[in-house]
N, C-alpha and C positions, 0 to 999 in steps of 0.2 A: 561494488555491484557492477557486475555485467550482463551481457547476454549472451548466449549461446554463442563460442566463438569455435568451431571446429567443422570439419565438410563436410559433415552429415545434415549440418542447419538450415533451413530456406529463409530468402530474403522477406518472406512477405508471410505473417501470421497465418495457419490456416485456417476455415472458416471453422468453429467452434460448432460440436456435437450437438445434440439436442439432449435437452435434459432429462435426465433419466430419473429424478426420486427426488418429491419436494422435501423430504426429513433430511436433515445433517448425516450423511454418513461421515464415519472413521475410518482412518488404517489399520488395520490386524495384519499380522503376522501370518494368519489363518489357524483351521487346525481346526478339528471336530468336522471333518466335511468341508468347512468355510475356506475357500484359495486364501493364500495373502493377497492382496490390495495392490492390484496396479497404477499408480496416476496417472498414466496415460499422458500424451501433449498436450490437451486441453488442460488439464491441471497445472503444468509447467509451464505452457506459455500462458497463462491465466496470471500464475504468481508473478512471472519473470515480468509482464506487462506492467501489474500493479505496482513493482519495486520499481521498475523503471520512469514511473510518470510518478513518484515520491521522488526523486533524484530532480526530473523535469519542473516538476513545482520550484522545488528550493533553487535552480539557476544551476544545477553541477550537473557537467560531462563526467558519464560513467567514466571509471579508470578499473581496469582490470586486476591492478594489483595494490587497486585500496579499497582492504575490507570494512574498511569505518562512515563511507558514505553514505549509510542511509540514515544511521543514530545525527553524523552531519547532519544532512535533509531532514530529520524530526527536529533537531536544537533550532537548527536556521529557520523554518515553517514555522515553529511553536513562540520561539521568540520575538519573532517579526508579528507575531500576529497578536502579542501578548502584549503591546502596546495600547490597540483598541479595547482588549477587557479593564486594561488598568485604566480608559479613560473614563469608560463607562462605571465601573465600581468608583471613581472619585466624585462622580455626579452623585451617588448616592450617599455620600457623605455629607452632603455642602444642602444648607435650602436654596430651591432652584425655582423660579419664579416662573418657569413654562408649567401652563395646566394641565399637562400631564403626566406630571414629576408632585403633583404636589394633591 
């Protein structure tokens, strides 16, 4: 994962559009009247932010020419975190003398 690396890029996010339709739209192709579907930058710097602060969480510096970083950043988040459910499910196995376990 990276971010936008070519001269066309600004240093600094731009401010994000206002929203235009609380329903989910999709992408088409278009056809019948209907354009195809442009993302525009608010859609791309939207996702590239979101992938970027997945990377930020798990402790890794983007690297440009590794595409395996973010499945990384889910194993490393999901595992690290997967210590607290397994300690919490072992409480519930065992009788536990706090009154609100019991």
């Amino acid at each position: 994962m990276f971010h936008v690396d070519n001269p066309t890029g600004v240093p600094v996010m731009p401010p994000v559009a206002a929203e235009l339709s609380k329903t989910t739209l999709y992408f088409t192709e278009g056809g019948n009247g209907i354009p195809p579907t442009y993302p525009g930058p608010d859609w791309f710097n939207i996702i590239q932010s979101e992938l970027l602060k997945i990377l930020e969480e798990a402790g890794i510096t983007p690297d440009k020419a590794d595409t395996g970083q973010i499945m990384a950043a889910l194993k490393k988040l999901f595992i690290t975190n997967s210590g607290s459910a397994g300690a919490i499910a072992g409480l519930t196995g065992q009788n536990n003398t706090f009154p609100y376990f019991t």
